[in-house]
N, C-alpha and C positions, 0 to 999 in steps of 0.2 A: 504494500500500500504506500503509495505517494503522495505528498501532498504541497501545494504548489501556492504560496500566501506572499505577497509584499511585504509581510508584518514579520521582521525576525521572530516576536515576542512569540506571534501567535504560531511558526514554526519549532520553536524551540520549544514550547510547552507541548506539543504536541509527539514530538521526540521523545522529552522526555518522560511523560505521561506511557510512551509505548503505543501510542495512536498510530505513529506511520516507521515507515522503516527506512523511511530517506525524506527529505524535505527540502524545498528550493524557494527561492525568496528574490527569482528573477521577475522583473517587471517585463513582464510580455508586449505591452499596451508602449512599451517605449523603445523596446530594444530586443533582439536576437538572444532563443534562449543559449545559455552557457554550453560550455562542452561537457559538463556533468549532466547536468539538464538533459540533453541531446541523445547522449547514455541511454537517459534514462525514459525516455518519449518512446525507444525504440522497443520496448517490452508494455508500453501500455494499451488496453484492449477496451477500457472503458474509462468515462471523464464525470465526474458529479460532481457539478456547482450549485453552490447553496448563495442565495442573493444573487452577488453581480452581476448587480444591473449596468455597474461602470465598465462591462468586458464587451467588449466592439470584434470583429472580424479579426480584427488582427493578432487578439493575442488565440483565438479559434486555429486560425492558418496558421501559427507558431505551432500550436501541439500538433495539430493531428499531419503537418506537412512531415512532424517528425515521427508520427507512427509509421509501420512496418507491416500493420495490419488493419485487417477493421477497427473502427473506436465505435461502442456505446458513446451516446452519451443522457447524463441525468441529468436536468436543469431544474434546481426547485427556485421558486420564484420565493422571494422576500418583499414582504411586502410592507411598506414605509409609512404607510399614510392609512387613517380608515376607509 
């Protein structure tokens, strides 16, 4: 399990909680992911986001241009406002 957050805080608690088994904290939305990153796109087979709503195409085309194979994906909608 991967998990893929801007927020070191919110990668590092999640490490170290035992939630994922590698964690990345590349900004997709602004730049090309890392050659760890890249690694690691290449063995994933499903994507579930929770909210971001601020995730546009671009950081979409970063993951999946680096899968290898089919991607799932789960999208749960967060929603902000009544």
């Amino acid at each position: 399990m991967f998990g893929l957050d801007v927020s070191v805080h919110a990668v590092h608690y999640a490490l170290e909680v035992g939630l994922l088994d590698a964690a990345f904290t590349d900004n997709l939305e602004y730049g090309s992911p890392s050659p760890r990153l890249s690694r690691a796109l290449a063995e994933v087979g499903h994507v579930t986001l929770t909210g971001g709503s601020y995730i546009t195409a671009r950081t979409f085309t970063a993951l999946l241009d680096g899968a290898r194979r089919p991607v799932w994906v789960s999208a749960f909608v967060l929603r902000a406002v009544s």
